[in-house]
Each structure stands twice: as structure tokens, then as C-alpha cells.
C-alpha positions as CSV (number, residue, x, y, z in Angstrom):
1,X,0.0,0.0,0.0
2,X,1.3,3.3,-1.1
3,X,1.0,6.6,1.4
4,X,1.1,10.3,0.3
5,X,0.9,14.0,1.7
6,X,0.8,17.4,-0.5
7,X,3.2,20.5,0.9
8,X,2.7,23.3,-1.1
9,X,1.2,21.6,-3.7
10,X,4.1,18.9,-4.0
11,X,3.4,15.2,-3.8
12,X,5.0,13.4,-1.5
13,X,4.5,9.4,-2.1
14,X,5.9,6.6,-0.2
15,X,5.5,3.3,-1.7
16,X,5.2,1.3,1.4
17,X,5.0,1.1,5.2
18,X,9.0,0.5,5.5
19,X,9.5,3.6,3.1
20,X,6.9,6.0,5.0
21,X,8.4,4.7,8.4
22,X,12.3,5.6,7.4
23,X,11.4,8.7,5.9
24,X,9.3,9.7,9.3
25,X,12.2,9.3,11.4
26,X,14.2,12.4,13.0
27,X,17.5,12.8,11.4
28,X,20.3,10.4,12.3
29,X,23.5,9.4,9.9
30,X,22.6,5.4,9.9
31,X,19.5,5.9,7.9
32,X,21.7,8.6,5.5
33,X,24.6,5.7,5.4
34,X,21.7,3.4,4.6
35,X,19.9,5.6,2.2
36,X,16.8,5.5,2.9
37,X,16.2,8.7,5.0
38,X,13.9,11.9,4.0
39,X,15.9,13.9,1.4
40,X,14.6,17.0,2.5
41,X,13.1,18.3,6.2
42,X,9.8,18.9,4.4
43,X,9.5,15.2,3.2
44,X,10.3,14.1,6.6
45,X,7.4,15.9,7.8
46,X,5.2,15.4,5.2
47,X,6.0,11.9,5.9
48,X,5.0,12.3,9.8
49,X,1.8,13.3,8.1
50,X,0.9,10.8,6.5
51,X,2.3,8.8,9.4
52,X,-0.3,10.0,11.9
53,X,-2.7,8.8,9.7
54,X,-2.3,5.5,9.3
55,X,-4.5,3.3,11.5
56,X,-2.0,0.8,13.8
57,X,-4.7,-2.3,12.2
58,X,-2.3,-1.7,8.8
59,X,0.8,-2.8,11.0
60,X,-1.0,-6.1,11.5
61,X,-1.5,-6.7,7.4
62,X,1.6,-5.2,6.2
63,X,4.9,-6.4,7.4
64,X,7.9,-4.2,6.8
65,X,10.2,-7.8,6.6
66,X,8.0,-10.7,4.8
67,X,6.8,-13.5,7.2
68,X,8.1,-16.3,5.1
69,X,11.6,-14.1,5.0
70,X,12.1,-13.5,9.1
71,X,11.9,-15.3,12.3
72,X,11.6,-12.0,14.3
73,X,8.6,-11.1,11.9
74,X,7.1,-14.5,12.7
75,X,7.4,-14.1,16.3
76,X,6.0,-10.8,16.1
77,X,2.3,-11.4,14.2
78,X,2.3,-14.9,15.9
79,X,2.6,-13.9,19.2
80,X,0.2,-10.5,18.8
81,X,-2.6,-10.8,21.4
82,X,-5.9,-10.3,19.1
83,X,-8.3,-9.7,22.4
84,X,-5.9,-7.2,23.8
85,X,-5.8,-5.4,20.9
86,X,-9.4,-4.7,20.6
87,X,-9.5,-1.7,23.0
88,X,-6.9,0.6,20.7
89,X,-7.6,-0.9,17.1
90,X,-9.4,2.0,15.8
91,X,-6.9,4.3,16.2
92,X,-4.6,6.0,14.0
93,X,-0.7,6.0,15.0
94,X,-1.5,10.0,15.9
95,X,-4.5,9.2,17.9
96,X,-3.1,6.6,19.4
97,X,0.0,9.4,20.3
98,X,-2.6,11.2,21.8
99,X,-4.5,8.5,23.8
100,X,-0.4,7.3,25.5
101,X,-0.7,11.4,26.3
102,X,-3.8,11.8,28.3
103,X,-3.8,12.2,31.6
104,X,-6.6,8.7,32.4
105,X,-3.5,6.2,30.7
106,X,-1.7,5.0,34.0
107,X,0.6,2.1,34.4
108,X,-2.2,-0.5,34.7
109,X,-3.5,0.5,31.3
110,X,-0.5,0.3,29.8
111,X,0.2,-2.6,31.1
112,X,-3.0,-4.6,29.8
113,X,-2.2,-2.9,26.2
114,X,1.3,-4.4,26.5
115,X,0.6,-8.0,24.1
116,X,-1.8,-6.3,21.5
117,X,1.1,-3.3,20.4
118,X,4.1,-4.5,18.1
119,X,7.3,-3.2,17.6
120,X,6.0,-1.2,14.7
121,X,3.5,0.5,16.5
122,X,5.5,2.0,19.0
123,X,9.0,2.8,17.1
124,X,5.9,4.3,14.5
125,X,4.0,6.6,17.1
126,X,7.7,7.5,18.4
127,X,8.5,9.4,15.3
128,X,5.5,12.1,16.1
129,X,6.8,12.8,19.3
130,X,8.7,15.6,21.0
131,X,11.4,14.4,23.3
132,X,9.5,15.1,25.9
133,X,6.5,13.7,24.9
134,X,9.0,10.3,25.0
135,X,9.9,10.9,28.2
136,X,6.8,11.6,29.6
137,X,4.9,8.3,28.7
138,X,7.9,6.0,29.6
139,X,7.8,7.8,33.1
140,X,3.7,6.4,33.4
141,X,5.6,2.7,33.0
142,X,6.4,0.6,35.9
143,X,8.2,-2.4,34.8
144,X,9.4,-4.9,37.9
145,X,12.3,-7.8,37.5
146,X,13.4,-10.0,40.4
147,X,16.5,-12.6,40.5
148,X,18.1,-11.6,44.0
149,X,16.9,-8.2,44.2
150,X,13.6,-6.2,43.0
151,X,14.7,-3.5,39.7
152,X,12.5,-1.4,38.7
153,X,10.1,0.1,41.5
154,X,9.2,3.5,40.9
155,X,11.3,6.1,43.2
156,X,14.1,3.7,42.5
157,X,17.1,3.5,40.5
158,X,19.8,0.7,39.7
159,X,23.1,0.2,38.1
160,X,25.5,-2.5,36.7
161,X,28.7,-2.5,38.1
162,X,30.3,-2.7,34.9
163,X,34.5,-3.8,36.2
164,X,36.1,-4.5,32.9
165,X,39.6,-4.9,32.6
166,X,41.7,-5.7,29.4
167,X,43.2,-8.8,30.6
168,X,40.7,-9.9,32.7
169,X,43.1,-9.2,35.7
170,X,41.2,-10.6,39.1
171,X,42.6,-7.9,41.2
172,X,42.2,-5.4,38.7
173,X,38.7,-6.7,38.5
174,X,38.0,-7.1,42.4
175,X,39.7,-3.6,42.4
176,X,36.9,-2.2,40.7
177,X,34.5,-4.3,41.9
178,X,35.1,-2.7,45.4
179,X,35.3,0.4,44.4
180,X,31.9,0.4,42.8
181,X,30.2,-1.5,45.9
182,X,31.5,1.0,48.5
183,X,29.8,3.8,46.1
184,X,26.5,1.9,46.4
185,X,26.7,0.7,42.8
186,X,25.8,-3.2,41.5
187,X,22.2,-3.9,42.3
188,X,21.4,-4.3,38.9
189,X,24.2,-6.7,38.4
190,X,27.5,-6.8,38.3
191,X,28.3,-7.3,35.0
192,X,31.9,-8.3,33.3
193,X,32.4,-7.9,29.6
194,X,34.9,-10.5,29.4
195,X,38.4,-10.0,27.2
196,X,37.8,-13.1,25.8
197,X,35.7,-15.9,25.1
198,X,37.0,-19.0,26.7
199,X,34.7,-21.3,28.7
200,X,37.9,-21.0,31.1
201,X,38.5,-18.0,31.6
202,X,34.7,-16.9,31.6
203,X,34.0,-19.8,34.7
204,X,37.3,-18.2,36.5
205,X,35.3,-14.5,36.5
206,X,32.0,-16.7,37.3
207,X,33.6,-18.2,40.5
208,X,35.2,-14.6,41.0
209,X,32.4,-12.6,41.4
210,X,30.4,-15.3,43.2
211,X,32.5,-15.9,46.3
212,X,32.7,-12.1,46.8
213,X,28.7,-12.1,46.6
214,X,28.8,-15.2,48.7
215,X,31.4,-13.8,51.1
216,X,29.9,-10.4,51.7
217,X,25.8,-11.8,51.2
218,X,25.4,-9.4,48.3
219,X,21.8,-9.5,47.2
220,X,22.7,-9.0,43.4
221,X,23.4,-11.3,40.9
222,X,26.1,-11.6,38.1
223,X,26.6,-11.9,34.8
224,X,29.5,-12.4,32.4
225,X,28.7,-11.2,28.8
226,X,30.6,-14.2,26.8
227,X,28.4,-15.1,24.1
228,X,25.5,-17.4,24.7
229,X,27.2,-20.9,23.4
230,X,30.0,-20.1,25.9
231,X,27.3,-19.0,28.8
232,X,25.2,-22.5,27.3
233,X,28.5,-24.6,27.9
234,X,29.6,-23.6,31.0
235,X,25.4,-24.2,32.5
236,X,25.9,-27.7,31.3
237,X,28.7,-28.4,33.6
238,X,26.9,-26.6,36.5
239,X,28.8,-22.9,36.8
240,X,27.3,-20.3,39.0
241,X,26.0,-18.7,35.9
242,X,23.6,-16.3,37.6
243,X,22.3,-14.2,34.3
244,X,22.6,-15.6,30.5
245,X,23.3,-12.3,28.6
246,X,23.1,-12.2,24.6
247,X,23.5,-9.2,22.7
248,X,20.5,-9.4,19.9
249,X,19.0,-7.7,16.7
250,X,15.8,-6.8,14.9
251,X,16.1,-9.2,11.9
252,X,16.8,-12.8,11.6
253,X,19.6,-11.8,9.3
254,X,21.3,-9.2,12.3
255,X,20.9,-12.5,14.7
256,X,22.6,-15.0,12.1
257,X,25.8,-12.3,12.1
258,X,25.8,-12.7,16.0
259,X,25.8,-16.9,16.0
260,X,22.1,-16.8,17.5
261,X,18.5,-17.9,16.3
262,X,15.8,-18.0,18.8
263,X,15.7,-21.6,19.2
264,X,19.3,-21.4,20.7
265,X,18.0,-18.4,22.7
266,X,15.6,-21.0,23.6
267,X,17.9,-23.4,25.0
268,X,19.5,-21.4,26.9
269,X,16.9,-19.8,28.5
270,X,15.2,-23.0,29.7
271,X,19.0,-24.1,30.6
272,X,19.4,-21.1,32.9
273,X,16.5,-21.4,34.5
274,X,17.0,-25.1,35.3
275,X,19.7,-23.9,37.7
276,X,17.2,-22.2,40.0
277,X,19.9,-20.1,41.5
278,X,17.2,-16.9,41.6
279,X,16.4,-16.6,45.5
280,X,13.3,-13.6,44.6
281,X,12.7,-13.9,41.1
282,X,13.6,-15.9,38.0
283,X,14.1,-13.0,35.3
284,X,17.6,-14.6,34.3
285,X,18.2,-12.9,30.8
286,X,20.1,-9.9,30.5
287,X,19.8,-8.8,26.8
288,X,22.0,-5.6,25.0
289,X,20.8,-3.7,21.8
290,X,22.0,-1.0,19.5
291,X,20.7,1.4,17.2
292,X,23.1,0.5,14.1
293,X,23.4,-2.8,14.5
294,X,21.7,-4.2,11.6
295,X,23.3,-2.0,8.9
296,X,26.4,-2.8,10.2
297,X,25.3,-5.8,10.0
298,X,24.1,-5.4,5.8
299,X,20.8,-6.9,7.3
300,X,18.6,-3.7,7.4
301,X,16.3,-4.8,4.9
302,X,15.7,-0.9,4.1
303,X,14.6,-0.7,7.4
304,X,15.3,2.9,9.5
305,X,17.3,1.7,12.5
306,X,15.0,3.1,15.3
307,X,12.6,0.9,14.4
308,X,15.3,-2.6,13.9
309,X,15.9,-1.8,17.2
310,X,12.2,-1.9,18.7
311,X,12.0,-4.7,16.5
312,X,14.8,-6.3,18.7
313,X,12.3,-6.0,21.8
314,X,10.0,-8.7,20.4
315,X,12.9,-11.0,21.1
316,X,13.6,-9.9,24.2
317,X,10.1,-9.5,26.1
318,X,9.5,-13.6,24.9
319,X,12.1,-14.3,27.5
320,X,11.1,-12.2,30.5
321,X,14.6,-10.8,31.3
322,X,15.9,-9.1,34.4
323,X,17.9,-6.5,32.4
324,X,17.2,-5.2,29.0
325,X,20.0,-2.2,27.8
326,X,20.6,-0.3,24.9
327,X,23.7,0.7,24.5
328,X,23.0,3.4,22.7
329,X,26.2,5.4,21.5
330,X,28.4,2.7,21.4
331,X,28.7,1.5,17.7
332,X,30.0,5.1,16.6
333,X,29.3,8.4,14.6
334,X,28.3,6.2,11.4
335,X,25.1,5.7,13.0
336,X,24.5,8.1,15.4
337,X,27.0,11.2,14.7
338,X,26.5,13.3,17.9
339,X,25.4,14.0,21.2
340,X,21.8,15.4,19.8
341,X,21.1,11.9,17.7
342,X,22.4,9.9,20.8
343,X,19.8,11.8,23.2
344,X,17.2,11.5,21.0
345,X,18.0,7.6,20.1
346,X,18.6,6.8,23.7
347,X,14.9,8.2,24.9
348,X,13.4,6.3,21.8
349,X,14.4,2.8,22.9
350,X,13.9,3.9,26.5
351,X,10.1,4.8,25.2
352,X,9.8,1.9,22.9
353,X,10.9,-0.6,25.2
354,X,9.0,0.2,28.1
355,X,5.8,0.6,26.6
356,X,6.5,-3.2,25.1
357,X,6.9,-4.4,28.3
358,X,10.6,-4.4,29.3
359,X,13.0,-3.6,32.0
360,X,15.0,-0.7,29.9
361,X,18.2,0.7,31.0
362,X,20.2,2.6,28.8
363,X,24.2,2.4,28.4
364,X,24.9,6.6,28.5
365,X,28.2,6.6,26.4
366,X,29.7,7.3,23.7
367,X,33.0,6.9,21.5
368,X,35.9,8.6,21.3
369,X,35.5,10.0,17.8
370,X,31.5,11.0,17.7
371,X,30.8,14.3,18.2
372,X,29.7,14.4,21.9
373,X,31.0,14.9,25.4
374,X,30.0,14.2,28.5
375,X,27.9,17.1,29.0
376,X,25.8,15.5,26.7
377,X,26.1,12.1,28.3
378,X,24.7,14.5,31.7
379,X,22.2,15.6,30.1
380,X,20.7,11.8,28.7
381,X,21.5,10.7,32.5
382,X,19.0,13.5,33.9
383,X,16.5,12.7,31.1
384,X,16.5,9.1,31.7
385,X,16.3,9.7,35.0
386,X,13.3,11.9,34.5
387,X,11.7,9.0,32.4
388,X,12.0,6.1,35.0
389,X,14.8,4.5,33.8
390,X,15.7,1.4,35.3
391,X,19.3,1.1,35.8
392,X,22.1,2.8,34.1
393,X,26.0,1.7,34.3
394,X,28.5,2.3,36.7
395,X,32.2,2.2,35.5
396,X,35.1,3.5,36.9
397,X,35.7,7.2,36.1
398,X,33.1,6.5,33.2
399,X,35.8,5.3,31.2
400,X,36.1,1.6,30.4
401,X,39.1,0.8,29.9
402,X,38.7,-2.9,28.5
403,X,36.0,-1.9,25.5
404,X,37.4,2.0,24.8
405,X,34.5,4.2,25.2
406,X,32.8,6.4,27.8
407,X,30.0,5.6,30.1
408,X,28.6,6.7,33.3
409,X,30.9,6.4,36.4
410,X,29.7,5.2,40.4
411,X,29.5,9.6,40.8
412,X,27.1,9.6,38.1
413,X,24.1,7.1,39.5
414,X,25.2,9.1,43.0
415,X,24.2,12.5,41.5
416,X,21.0,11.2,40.1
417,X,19.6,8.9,42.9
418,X,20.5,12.3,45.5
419,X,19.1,15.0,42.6
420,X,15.9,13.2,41.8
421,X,15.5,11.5,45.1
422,X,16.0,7.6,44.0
423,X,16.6,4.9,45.7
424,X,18.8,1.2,44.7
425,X,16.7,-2.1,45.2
426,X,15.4,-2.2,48.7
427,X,16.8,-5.6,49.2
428,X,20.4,-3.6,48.0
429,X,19.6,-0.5,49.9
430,X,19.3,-2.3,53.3
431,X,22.6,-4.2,52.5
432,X,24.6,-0.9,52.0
433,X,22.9,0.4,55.3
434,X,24.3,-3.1,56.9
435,X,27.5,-2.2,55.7
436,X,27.8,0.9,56.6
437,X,28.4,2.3,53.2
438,X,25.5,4.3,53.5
439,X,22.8,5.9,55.9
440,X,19.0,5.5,56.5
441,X,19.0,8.2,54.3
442,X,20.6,7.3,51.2
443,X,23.7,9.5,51.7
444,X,27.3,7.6,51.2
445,X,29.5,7.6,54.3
446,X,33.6,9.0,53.4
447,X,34.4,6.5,56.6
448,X,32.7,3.0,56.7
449,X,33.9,-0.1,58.4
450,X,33.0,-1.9,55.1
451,X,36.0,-0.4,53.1
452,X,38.5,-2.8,55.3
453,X,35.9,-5.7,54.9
454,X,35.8,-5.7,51.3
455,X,39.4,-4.9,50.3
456,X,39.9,-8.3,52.2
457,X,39.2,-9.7,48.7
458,X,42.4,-8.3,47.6
């Protein structure tokens, strides 16, 4: 089906869904890299136009990637709750903007909306909104995990302690490790992008980071992000594999470039639940997406990349994780050239993936050669925060020295939970008071009898 809209007595036509969506979509450098972006600011609007206009039943009979073509298409219309769908299927992607706006959709509306909306719909009604109209609706959201400890509650705010090290040094790693806990930062996990992939080295930073939580009763839970064959292997022989992480993509083709279909995903989620280690919850997947990463991929299918990415989220709400995270600046200018396209991008997926259903936190960052500092990365932090965000990361100094890019640091999550009055987990929160790393008040203590305790590990 074809779409149009007349400025000034020009024609603007759009031959399908997939065109009319890329052509909608605010300004970023992957869709130019990609070609397919609006040629003009006036065709991008007149596309938003047009956009507004089209009623969210057409996302149901027109996919943007064939069903006989995608997996991730397939999953999408397969799993699309029909009953639920009833209450919004006469609106138009505008009027359904304006129904998320109104002041009568709460949390528990959203909530019973959640299986009858598709990616589609909601990277599609993104594209007419303001920044803060973004931020506004993903702060109505209340989306609640549990493995050791609860993430997610309104009024609080988590991070992974993210202690990377480029040779997977176990001081270096404890080192940081220490230094995040004794800032109050971890409850979302702590999380170790290992240097490599060896089932050997991966079990030695498993056993690592599970005698310190043992050691110190740490209500968190770990995760190191190997690939999921390596995570896979190393459940069948019974390690304390906490989390299974797996970085994934929007098209079947974007998966196949990461060694992943969803019947491994499969696996390996019934695998990591088998081990029962969860003493609150069992949300034991911890997923990480991208803007970019299916034209880097060549697996775009002429799809804009905001909406690959929500397309990502079908994947990841079928496995009820604890964590989901975009990391948002991290594949590089190519794709999102500065700190404007990163905001923007970052409180997209925040929106897109909350209002699907999932955990969202947001990797604040950026690389070295994009245009963007950490000003802007302060800004995003605020914003999120703003929006209910559920956990950001916490890195030493904000620079990670193991993957060579910049994040947010243990100060950061400190000025935002004291600024906006957030909290960690409760389970967490009562653990730091314990410890003495904090007061009944949230407020970190310079002198704490903890600091000796924990550099025990050492």
C-alpha cells in the first residue's frame, strides 16, 4: 500500500510502510549511510503526516520484513494478542499518540495494552513525538524484575557494576569491583564484559564474582557477557551462571551475524532457569541492543534503524529478562553522529521498550570519535532519570578501559539517585545500610567499616 501527503502543492508518495516509516524518522546518519532517509526536512514531515494517519490495524496486514523471510517477523504477528488489541484498534498512529498522552493512561492501562502493540506500532507513534512527549509516557511505566533483588520500582534507580579490565586481571577486576560497591553501585548486576571468550577464563570471573557475593551476602546477581554458546557450555557443567546475557538484533539476518537464532535463545533460557539459583525472582536474561546494529550488519532490509531496534524488543520481552540495555552510542558516529542523535535515540528505545513491556536501561556513552562529550552524556543521565529508567552503568571514572569508550561512572548514578530522590533495590539499599556504606538516608558515608571488609578480597 502506497501513502502520500501534499506541501505546497508537492506530492510526496511513499510506496510502502517501510519507506513512509524511514522517511518519518528524525534525522540520524545510519539511515543517511543506509539511504533511505527523508531527502529534505519537508519530506520528513510530510512523511509524519501521512504517518499520523495510518491506522496501527495496517501494522497487523503489512509487514515491513515478509513472514516467510524473518523469524523475528514470525514471532511478532504470531505472538500478537488479538483480544488485547481490541481496546486501541481503531486508532490512527496520531490518535493513538494522543491516547499514551492523556492524563486517564496509567501504568495498569498500559500494562493490559502491552501484548496487543508490536514493535512497529510503537517505534511508529515515536517518530510524532517531542522528546518530551518520550519521556513523559515511559515515566507512566512501571516495569518490575526480580533474581536476588527487585529492579524497577518507581522512586528507584539501579546500576551494573560494569569492572572490565583488558586482561581480565582478578585484582584489577575485584579492584573495581570494590570500588563500585563502596559507592553503592551493583544492584542491577555486576556485570563483566569478558576479554575473551573461553569457557575458562569466563568460569574463572563466574567463580570470581560469586565468592565475593557469597562472602559479603550481596543481594545482586552476576553476569559475564561471553556469548551465549560459551554461557550454554559452561550451564551444562553446573557454573554459578547467575544471568545468561546475549546481545541481539531486529532481523533474523542481524541475529545470524551474532551466532544466534531464537531456538538457541531458547535453549539457553530453559537451561538457565534449570539452575534455580534466583532466591526472589527468575528473570535470568540480560539482553543488550543498538541502534546500528543491523546496517552494520548489511541486514537492514531498508529498514530505518530506530525501528530494527524496537523490533529487537520482540525477542527480548518472549524471555522475561531481568535487564534489558541499549547501549546506545556505542557502535560510533556512522550511526549516530553526535550527542543530539544519541539523546534522542537513547529516549526512543527507553520509550519503545518500556511501553513493550521491558525492564529498559540505557548504556549513557559514547565513543571517542563521535561528536559528543559528557555534558551531553549528563544531560541523557537526567533525562533518563526523568523517564524512570531502570538502571544505568556504573564504570570506573566512566571510562572503560577494557572496550574504549565512555559511560557513566559510580558519581554519576550518586548524583542522580541524591538529585531526583531515587533509591537502589530495597533488598540492596538495606545491604549498604548493613555495611555501613551508606545511611538511612541514602547518603554515602567517606568512613565506613566496610571499606576494610571488602578490600579483604584483595
Amino acid at each position: 500500500m502506497s501513502y502520500q501527503f501534499t506541501i505546497r502543492n508537492k506530492v510526496y508518495r511513499f510506496n510502502d510502510l517501510k519507506t513512509l516509516l524511514a522517511k518519518a524518522s528524525p534525522y540520524r546518519t545510519g539511515d543517511v549511510l543506509a539511504g533511505i532517509c527523508a531527502e529534505s526536512y519537508e519530506e520528513r514531515v510530510a512523511a509524519q503526516i501521512a504517518l499520523a494517519d495510518v491506522p496501527l490495524k495496517a501494522f497487523l496486514n503489512e509487514t515491513i520484513i515478509p513472514y516467510e523471510q524473518d523469524e523475528i517477523t514470525r514471532l511478532i504477528i504470531d505472538n500478537h494478542d488479538v483480544e488485547t488489541f481490541k481496546s486501541i484498534s481503531h486508532l490512527t498512529i496520531g490518535e493513538f499518540r494522543d491516547w499514551l498522552l492523556s492524563e486517564e493512561i496509567d501504568n495498569k492501562i498500559l500494562s493490559d495494552i502491552e501484548g496487543g502493540i508490536t514493535p512497529e506500532m510503537v517505534a511508529a507513534v515515536s517518530k510524532l513525538m517531542r522528546n518530551q512527549d518520550l519521556i513523559a509516557i515511559a515515566k507512566k511505566r512501571e516495569i518490575i524484575t526480580r533474581f536476588r533483588n527487585t529492579i524497577g520500582l518507581k522512586g528507584h534507580f539501579s546500576t551494573r557494576l560494569q569492572p572490565n579490565h583488558p586482561t581480565d586481571d582478578p585484582k584489577g577486576i575485584a579492584a573495581s569491583i570494590i570500588d563500585g560497591l563502596l559507592y553503592g553501585s551493583g544492584d542491577a548486576c555486576i556485570g563483566i564484559n569478558p576479554a575473551t571468550d573461553s569457557p575458562a577464563a569466563v568460569m574463572h570471573l563466574l567463580n570470581l564474582i560469586d565468592r565475593l557475593r557469597q562472602q559479603f551476602e550481596i543481594p545482586t546477581q552476576s553476569c559475564i557477557l561471553s556469548h551465549i554458546t560459551t554461557t550454554l557450555e559452561l550451564i551444562n557443567k553446573k557454573a554459578p551462571v547467575d544471568l545468561c546475557f546475549q546481545s541481539i538484533g531486529g532481523t533474523e539476518q542481524t541475529n545470524t551475524s551474532f551466532g544466534i537464532n531464537l531456538a538457541l535463545l531458547d535453549e539457553a533460557y530453559q537451561a538457565t532457569l534449570s539452575l534455580n539459583r534466583g532466591t526472589g525472582g527468575q528473570n535470568v536474561m540480560y539482553f543488550e541492543t543498538g541502534q546500528g546494529s543491523s546496517l552494520s550488519a548489511n541486514a537492514h532490509h531498508g529498514v530505518d534503524q530506530q525501528t530494527c531496534e524496537a523490533r529487537a524488543y520482540a525477542i527480548a520481552r518472549k524471555y522475561k529478562p531481568l535487564l534489558v540495555n541499549t547501549v546506545v552510542g556505542f557502535i560510533g558516529p556512522e550511526y549516530l553522529y553526535d550527542g543530539k542523535q544519541i539523546i534522542r535515540a537513547a529516549l526512543e528505545d527507553h520509550f519503545c521498550g518500556k511501553l513493550l513491556g521491558l525492564p529498559m536501561g540505557v548504556d549513557v556513552c559514547y565513543t571517542n570519535h563521535a561528536e559528543a562529550d559528557q555534558d551531553d552524556m549528563d544531560n541523557l543521565l537526567t533525562l533518563l532519570g526523568v523517564a524512570g529508567c531502570n538502571f544505568i552503568m556504573g564504570i570506573p571514572g566512566s571510562d572503560d578501559i577494557m572496550l574504549n569508550y565512555q559511560s557513566t561512572s559510580f558519581h554519576d548514578a550518586l548524583y542522580l539517585r541524591k538529585t531526583l530522590g531515587l533509591k537502589p533495590a530495597p533488598e540492596f539499599e538495606q545491604w549498604l545500610i548493613k555495611q555501613g556504606i551508606t545511611d538511612d538516608f541514602g547518603n554515602l558515608l567517606t568512613i565506613n567499616p566496610a571499606h576494610k571488609l571488602l578490600s579483604e578480597i584483595l
